[in-house]
N, C-alpha and C positions, 0 to 999 in steps of 0.2 A: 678784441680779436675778431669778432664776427666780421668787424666792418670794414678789417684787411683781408678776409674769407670774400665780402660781396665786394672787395675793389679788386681780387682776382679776375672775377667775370666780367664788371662792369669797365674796368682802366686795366687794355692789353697793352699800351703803350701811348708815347705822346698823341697820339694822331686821335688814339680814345677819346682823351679829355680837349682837345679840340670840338670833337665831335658835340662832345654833349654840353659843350660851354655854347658852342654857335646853333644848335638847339635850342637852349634855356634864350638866346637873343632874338632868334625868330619867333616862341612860343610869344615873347612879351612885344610883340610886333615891332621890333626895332625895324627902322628904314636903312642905317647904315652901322655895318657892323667891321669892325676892324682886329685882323687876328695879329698877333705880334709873335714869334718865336725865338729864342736865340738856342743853339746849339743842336735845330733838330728837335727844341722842345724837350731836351733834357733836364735843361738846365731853366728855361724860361717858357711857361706862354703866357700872354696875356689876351682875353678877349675884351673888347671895347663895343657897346651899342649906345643908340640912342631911346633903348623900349621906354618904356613905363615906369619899369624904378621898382623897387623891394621898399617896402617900407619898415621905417625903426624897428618896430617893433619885430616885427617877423625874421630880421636880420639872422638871430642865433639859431631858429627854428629850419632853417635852409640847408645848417649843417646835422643836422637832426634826421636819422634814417628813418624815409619813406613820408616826413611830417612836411614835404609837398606835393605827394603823392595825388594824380588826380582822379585818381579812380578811389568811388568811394559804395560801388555796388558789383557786384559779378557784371552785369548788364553793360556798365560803364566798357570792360574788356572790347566787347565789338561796337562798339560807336568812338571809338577813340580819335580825336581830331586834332590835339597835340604832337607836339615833333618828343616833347617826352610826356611820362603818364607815372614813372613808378617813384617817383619822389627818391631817388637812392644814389644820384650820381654824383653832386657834390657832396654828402657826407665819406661817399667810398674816397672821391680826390684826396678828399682832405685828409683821411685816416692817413694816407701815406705819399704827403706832399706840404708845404707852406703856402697856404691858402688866405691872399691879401683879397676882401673884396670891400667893393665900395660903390656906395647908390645911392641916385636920389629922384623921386618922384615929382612930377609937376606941383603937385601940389606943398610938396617940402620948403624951406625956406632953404636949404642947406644939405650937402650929402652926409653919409652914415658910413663911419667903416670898421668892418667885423676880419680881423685876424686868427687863425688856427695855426698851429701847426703838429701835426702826426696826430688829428681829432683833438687836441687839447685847445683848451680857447687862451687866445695871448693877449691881446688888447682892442679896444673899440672907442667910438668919441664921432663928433661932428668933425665935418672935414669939408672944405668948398667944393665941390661938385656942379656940372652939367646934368643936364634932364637925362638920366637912364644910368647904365651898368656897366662897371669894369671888373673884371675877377682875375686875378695874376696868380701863377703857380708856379713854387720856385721847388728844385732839389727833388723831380719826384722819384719817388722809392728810395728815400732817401733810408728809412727807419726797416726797408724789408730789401737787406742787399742780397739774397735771394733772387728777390726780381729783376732787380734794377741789371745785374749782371747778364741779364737775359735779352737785353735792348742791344740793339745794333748800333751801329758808328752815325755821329748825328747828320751823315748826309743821307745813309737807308732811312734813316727816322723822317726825315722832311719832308720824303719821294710820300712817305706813308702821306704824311699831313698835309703834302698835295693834294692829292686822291681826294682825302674825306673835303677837303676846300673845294676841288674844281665842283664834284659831287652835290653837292649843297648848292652854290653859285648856280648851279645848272635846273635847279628843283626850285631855285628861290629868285626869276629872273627879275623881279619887281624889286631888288633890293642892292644896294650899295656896296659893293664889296673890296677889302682892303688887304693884303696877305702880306706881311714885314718877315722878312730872315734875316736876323745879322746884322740887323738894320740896314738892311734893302731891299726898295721896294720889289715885290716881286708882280702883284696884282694892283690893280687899281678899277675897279669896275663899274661902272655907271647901271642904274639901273635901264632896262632896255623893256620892249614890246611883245618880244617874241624871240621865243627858244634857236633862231637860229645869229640872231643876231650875238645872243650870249656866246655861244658856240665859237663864233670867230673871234670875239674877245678873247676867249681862253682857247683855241687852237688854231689861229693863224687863217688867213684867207684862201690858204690852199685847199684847208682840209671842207673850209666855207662853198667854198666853190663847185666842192665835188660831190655835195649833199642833195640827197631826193628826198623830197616830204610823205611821210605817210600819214592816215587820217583814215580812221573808222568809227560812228557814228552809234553803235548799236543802242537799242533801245535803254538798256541799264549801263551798258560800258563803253566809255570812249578811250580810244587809241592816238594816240597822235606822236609828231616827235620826226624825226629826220635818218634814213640811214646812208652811208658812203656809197659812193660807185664800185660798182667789183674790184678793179685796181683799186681800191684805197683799202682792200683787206691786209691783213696781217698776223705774223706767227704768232702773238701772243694775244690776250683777251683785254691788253689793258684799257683799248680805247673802248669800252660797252660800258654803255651808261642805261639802269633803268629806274625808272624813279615812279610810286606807286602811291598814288591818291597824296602827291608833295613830298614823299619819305624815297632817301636814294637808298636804293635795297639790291642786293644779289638774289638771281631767281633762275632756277635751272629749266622751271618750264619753260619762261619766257626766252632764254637764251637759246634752248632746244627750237622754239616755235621761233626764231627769228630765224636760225641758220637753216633750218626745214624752207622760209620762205624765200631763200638765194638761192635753193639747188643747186643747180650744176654751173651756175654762173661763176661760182668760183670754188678753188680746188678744196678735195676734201680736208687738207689739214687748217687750211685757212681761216683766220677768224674776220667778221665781217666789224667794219666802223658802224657802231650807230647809237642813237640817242631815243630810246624811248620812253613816251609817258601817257599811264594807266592811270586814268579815274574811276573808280568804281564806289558803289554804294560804301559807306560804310562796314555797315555788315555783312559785307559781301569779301572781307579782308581781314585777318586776324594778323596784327602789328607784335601780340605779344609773345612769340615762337623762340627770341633769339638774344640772349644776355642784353648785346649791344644794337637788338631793334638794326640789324641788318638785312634781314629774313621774313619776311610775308608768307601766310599761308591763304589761298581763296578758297573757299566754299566749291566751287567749281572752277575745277585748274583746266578743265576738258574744253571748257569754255574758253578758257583764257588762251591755252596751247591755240587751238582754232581760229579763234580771229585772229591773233598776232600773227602767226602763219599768214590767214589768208589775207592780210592788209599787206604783208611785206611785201607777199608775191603778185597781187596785184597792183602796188603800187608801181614794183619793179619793170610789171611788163606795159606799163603806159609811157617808157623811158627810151630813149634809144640810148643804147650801153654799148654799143660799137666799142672794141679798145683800140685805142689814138696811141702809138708808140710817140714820146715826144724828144725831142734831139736839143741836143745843147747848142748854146747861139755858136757867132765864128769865134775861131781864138787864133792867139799864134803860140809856136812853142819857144822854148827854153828852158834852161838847164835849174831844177829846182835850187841850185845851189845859188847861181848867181840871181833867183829872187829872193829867196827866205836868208842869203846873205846881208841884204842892206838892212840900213837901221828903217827906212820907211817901205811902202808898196807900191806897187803903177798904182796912179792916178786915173779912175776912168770914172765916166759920168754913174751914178746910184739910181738904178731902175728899179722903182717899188711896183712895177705892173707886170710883173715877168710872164715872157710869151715867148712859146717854143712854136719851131718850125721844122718842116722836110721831117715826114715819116720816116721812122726807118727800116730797113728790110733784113731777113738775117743774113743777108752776104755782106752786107755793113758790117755786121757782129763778126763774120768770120771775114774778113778781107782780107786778110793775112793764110789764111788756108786757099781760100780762091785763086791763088797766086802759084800755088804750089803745080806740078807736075803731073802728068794723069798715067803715067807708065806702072799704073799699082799692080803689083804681085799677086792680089788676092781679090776676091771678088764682094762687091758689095751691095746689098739691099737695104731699104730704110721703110723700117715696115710703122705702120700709124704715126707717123710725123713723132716717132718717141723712142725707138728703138735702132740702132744699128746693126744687123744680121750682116756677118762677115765668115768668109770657109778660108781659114788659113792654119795650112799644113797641117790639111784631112782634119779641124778641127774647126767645129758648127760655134764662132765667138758670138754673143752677144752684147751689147752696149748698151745703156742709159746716157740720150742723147747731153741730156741738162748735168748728168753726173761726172762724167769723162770731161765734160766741158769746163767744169765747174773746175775739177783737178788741175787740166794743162795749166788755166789762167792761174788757181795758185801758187804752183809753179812757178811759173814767170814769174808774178809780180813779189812773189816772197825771193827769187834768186836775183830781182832788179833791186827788193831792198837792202838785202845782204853785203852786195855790191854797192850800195849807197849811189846808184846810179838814176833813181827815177828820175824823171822831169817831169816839168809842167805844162800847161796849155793856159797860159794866162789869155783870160778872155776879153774879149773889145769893150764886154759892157761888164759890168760888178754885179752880182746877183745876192739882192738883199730878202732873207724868210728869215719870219715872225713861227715860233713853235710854241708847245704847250710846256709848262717849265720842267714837268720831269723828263722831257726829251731834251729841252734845252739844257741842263744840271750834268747830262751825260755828255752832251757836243760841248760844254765847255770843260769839263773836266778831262776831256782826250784831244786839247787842240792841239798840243805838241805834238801828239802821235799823229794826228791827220798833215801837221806839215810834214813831219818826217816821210810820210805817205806821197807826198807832194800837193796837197792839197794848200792853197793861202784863206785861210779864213779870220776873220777880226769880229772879235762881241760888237754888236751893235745895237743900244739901245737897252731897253731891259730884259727883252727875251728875244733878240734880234741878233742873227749874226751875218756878214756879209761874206760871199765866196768871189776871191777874185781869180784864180787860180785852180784846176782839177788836176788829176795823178794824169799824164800823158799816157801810160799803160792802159787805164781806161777807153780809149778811143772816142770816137763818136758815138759808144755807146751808152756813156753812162748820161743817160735818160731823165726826165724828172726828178732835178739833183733835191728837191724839199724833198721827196718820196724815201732816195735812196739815203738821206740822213737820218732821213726819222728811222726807216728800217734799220739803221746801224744803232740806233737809240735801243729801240725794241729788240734785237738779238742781243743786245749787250745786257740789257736787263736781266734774260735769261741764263743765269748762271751754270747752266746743267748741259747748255746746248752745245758747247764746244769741247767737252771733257776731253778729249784729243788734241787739243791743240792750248799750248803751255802758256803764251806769252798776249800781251794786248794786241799787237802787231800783227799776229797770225792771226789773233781774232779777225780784226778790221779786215784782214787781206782776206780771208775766209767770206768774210760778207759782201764786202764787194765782187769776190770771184762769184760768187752764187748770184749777185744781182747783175752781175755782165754777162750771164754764161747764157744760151737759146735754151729755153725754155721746150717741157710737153708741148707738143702742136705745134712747134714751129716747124717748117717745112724746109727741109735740109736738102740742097742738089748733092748730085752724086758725087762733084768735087768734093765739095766741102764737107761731104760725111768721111770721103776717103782720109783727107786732111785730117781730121780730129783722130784717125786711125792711125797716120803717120807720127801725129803728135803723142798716140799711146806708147809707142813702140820705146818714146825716153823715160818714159813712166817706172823703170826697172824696179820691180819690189814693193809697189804700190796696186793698191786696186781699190782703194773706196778714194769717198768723196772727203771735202773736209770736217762734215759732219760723222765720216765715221759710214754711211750707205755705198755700200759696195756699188760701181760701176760697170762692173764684167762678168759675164755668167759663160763656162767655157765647158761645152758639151764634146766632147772627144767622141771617132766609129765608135771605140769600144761602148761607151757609154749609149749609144743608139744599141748598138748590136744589143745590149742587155734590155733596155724598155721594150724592144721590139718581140722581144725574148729568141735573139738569133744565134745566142750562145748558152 
């Protein structure tokens, strides 16, 4: 009983026992380590290395709580130099899974393999083997369906076991890495020199590209590690990675002292990309805070807040961070139906160097308003490049530029797909991005919607998909099309963010509205502020955005007459 009590805290889920299998293959210095899952890791993992090997004897002793425990003095706690220390995570597995493992040491003539299942012991014997470790887990929680009922569908389960993989891979760049679903391949990773080369391995040459290096020196602590350009921030925190003296850990000082050092470079709700890593003394770091060794605690976090800060923000301002608005190549148009009709696609040359050109201006974004007529009724001011101040019929209106914007466009493009009327802009040249696989798991799991969207997109490669084809409702605005997919990754991830809006469809339209729509600060002429006024007036019965943020704040006399205290 106890030791389905410590596989409580120790095994949350498959992505757990990944965790501390590809641990136990670093700890025994494997060079190439290979994770195998089938069903999200439900149903199968297997870890594969080449370490050093378990020996005979010690075989049974592994499932044995805490009897590889490396701490063997209180003292041991703050010098801890292992990826594990408490001797408890294979016995917890095993309590409540079927645990095959099998080893062999250089010096063995032959491998050794030790069976469990639900802690009870099933069989063992010589067995052929290569130099090092495999350990497979079948059925877990099978014996506590309590828990097991608790685990999500095996594709949330995978996204999990991404995370702890990319994680590791990124902490451990000297070593071999191999990640199998379903039996495909998903990773394949070479070991590499340097933390940014890994990076593109697992996030594509976009994200490669847009990376600034940070580096601080202190006399006991070094900093170092990569963060995104302002544009490469995003709604959710998933792309933060920090990793502490080789351990990938969640740390709110450090995430506080990162976004302290972007300031105002990017908006307050936005989360920044970046990749850090902290060496520090040992003792200067206490590893054992958190079940699953997620969690670090320092000695002096005042210290650590402060340099992280101030290396961000000095690195930042040795950058020119100008933002580049970037435009999609030429295209020509047609009717989405007579492409996503034929059995194949245009044919056009595969550009893996994708280069955007012609800035764009926000009368690009609003062209369609700019067109419009200036005979307005009502009068109009645009006060901080952010708000719309309007007096119509003895009533003081106010607007949210990016909000109002954000609504027309879903409008439109939700009443072009109702009507099943978008089209396309099939593009002269094919645009081929490489993503990180839980952005990719999401773009291929919604490709039918993106064509229905009018979007032409084809898997390509293992985590590669090609776009030949954009929604023509988007215009020439939609921008840094790797950007605006991954952001449709990352809002979809967020389950909570569109509570308003019913369908996958309205999601997607929702997302794109918000990433086509002129932004705080962009500078609106008086047309085209009138325009988005005239565009409210079919708005009947609506006033927020798609998110649910009101767009219009309507001050009536009376309402002054009362502040002013004139009645």
């Amino acid at each position: 009983m106890y030791r389905k009590i410590a596989a409580g805290e120790v095994v949350e889920r498959p992505a757990s026992v990944v965790k501390e299998f590809v641990e136990n293959s670093i700890d025994a210095k494997a060079e190439r380590i290979v994770v195998e899952v089938d069903k999200g890791g439900i149903e199968r993992i297997k870890v594969s290395d080449n370490g050093f090997g378990i020996e005979k004897e010690d075989m049974p002793l592994v499932f044995e709580h805490h009897a590889t425990s490396k701490i063997e003095t209180e003292e041991d706690l703050l010098n801890i130099e292992s990826m594990g220390f408490r001797g408890e995570a294979l016995s917890s597995v095993s309590s409540v899974s079927k645990v095959s493992l099998i080893s062999k040491t250089k010096k063995a003539q032959t491998g050794y393999f030790y069976a469990v299942s639900g802690g009870d012991f099933l069989d063992s014997g010589t067995k052929a083997f290569q130099d090092g470790t495999s350990i497979e887990v079948r059925d877990l929680f099978f014996n506590v369906p309590a828990r097991k009922k608790f685990l999500k569908t095996p594709y949330t389960e995978f996204l999990h076991i991404t995370r702890v993989f990319v994680d590791l891979c990124l902490a451990n760049i000297n070593k071999d890495f191999k990640l199998i679903h379903n039996g495909r391949e998903v990773y394949n990773l070479s070991a590499v020199s340097d933390l940014s080369l890994r990076i593109k391995q697992l996030f594509g040459k976009n994200v490669y590209e847009n990376l600034i290096p940070v580096f601080c020196d202190h006399p006991h602590i070094k900093i170092s590690g990569f963060v995104g350009k302002p544009q490469m921030s995003y709604d959710s925190k998933s792309k933060q990675f920090i990793i502490v003296n080789n351990r990938p850990v969640k740390d709110r000082i450090i995430s506080s002292a990162v976004r302290e050092g972007f300031g105002s470079l990017i908006m307050h709700s936005a989360s920044p990309l970046y990749f850090i890593k902290i060496t520090a003394p040992l003792d200067f770091v206490d590893a054992n805070i958190h079940p699953r060794k997620e969690e670090v605690r320092f000695i002096n976090p005042n210290l650590i807040y402060s340099l992280v800060k101030n290396t961000i923000s000095q690195s930042l301002s040795k950058e020119d961070l100008s933002f580049r608005p970037e435009g999609m190549s030429s295209y020509k148009s047609s009717n989405v139906e007579n492409v996503s009709g034929r059995q194949g696609y245009y044919i056009h040359e595969k550009v893996r160097d994708v280069s955007f050109a012609n800035p764009l201006s926000v009368s690009d974004t609003l062209e369609f308003y700019s067109q419009l007529g200036t005979q307005d009724t009502f009068e109009v001011l645009v006060f901080n490049n952010l708000y719309i101040v309007a007096n119509i019929n003895d009533s003081l209106e106010i607007y949210d530029q990016h909000a109002l914007h954000e609504r027309v466009l879903y409008e439109k493009f939700k009443k072009a797909l109702l009507e099943k009327t978008p089209s396309s802009q099939v593009l002269l040249t094919s645009q081929s991005f490489e993503f990180a696989e839980d952005d990719f798991q999401i773009i291929n799991r919604n490709l039918k919607l993106f064509i229905k969207l009018g979007f032409e997109i084809e898997v390509w490669g293992t985590r590669a998909i090609e776009i030949k084809a954009i929604p023509s409702f988007l215009g020439a605005n939609f921008s840094a099309v790797t950007n605006m997919l991954c952001e449709f990754a990352e809002d979809l991830k967020e389950k909570n963010k569109f509570k308003g809006v019913s369908s996958m469809e309205e999601k997607a339209l929702s997302i794109m509205a918000c990433r086509s729509a002129v932004k705080a600060g962009d500078k609106l002429t008086h047309t085209e502020a009138l325009g988005l006024l005239k565009e409210n007036i079919k708005l009947k019965g609506i006033y927020t955005c798609p998110h649910g943020r009101p767009f219009k704040i309507k001050i009536t006399k009376e309402d002054l007459e009362k502040m002013f205290k004139r009645v």
